[in-house]
C-alpha positions in Angstrom: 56.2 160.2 62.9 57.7 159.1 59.6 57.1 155.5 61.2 53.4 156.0 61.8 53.4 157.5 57.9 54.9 154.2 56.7 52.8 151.8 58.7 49.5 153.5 57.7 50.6 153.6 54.0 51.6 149.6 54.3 48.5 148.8 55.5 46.1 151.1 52.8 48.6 149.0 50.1 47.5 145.3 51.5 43.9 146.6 51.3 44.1 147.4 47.8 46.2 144.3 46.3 43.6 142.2 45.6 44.1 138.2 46.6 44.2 136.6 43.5 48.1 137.7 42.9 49.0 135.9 46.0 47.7 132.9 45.2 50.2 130.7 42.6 49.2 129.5 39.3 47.4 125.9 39.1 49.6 124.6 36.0 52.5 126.4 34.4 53.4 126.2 31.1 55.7 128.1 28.7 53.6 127.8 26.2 51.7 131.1 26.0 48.0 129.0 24.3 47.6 126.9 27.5 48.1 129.6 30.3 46.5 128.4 33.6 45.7 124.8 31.4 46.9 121.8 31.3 49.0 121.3 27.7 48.3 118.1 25.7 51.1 115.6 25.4 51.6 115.4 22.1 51.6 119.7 21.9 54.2 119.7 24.3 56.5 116.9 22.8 55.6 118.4 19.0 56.7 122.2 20.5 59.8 121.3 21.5 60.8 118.3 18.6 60.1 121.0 16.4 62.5 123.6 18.2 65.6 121.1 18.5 65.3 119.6 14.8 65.2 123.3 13.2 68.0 123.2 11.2 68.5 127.1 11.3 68.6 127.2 15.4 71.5 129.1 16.4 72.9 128.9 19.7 70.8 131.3 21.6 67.2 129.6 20.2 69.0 126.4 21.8 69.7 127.9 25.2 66.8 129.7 25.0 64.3 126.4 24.4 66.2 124.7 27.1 65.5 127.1 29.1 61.8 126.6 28.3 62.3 123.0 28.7 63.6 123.8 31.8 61.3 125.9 33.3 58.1 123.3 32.6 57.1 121.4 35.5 57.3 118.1 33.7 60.5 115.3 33.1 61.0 116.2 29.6 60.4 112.9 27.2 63.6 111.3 26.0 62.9 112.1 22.7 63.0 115.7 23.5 66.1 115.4 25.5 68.1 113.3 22.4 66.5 116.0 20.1 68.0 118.4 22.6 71.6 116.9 22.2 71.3 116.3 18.3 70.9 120.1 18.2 73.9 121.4 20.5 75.9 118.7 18.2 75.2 120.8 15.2 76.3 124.0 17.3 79.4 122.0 18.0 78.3 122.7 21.8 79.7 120.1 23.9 79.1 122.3 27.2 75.8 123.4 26.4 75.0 119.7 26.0 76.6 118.3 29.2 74.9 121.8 31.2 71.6 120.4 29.3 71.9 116.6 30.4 72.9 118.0 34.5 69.8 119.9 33.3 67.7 116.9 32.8 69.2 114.6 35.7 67.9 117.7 37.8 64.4 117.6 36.5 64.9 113.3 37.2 65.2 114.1 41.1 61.5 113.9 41.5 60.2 110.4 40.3 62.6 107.5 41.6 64.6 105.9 39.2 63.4 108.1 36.4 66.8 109.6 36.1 68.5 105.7 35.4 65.6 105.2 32.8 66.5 108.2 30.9 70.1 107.7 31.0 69.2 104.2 29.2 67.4 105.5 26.7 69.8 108.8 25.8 73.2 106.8 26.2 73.4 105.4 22.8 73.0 108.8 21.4 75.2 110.1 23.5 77.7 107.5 22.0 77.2 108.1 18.7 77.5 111.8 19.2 80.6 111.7 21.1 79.5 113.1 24.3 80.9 111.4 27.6 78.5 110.8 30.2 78.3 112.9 33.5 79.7 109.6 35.2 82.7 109.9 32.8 83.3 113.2 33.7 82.7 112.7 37.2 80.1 114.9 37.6 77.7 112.2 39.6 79.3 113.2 42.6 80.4 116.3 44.3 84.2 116.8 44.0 84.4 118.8 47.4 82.0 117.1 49.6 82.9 116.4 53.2 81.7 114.0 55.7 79.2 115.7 58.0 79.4 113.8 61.3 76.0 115.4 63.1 74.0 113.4 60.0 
């Protein structure tokens, strides 16, 4: 009986529910002007530029525009990334900024060789700022990986 109850109420629910919220959105953006719209380049470089070089951020605006940066379904220009890194150097952040380049090489993963571009064009930064590299730190590879044999 109480099974009969929950079917018949599951089914009046997928009656109701109209079809439009189970279909995903055509572009995503973060920014809340260009819902369901494809955002200009130069609006989404200028958005986050602005962001990182506020002197005032304060660690939880950082985080919290990474996140952002994260979050769009777009490699992030480098001038954003080295704005990026500029601003968890003035947080004294060193984590936050080695978290934020794994972020970045993550986001790389989808165009090949987009990831060795970007670490050409953020490494002198990263020099002058002090930061190692990921392959300094040995964070290219996993540390506990093991051989699997049925590959």
């Amino acid at each position: 009986m109480i099974r009969s109850a929950v079917i018949n109420c599951v089914k009046s629910y997928h009656k109701t529910v109209p079809y439009i919220y189970f279909r995903p959105c055509a572009n995503h953006s973060t920014n809340p002007q260009y819902n369901n719209a494809t955002e200009p380049y130069e609006v989404f470089k200028s958005r986050f530029l602005n962001a990182f070089d506020d002197p005032k951020i304060d660690g939880w605006w950082a985080r919290t525009w990474m996140q952002r940066l994260h979050l769009e379904d777009a490699v992030p220009p480098p001038e954003v990334v080295i704005s990026g890194l500029k601003a968890c150097k003035r947080l004294n952040d060193i984590a936050l900024a080695i978290r934020f380049v794994e972020s970045v090489k993550f986001k790389c993963k989808v165009v090949k060789g987009a990831w060795e571009w970007m670490r050409q064009e953020i490494e002198p930064t990263m020099k002058q700022l002090g930061l190692p590299t990921l392959e300094e730190l040995g964070y290219d590879k996993p540390e506990l990986a093991v051989i699997d044999y049925d590959d």
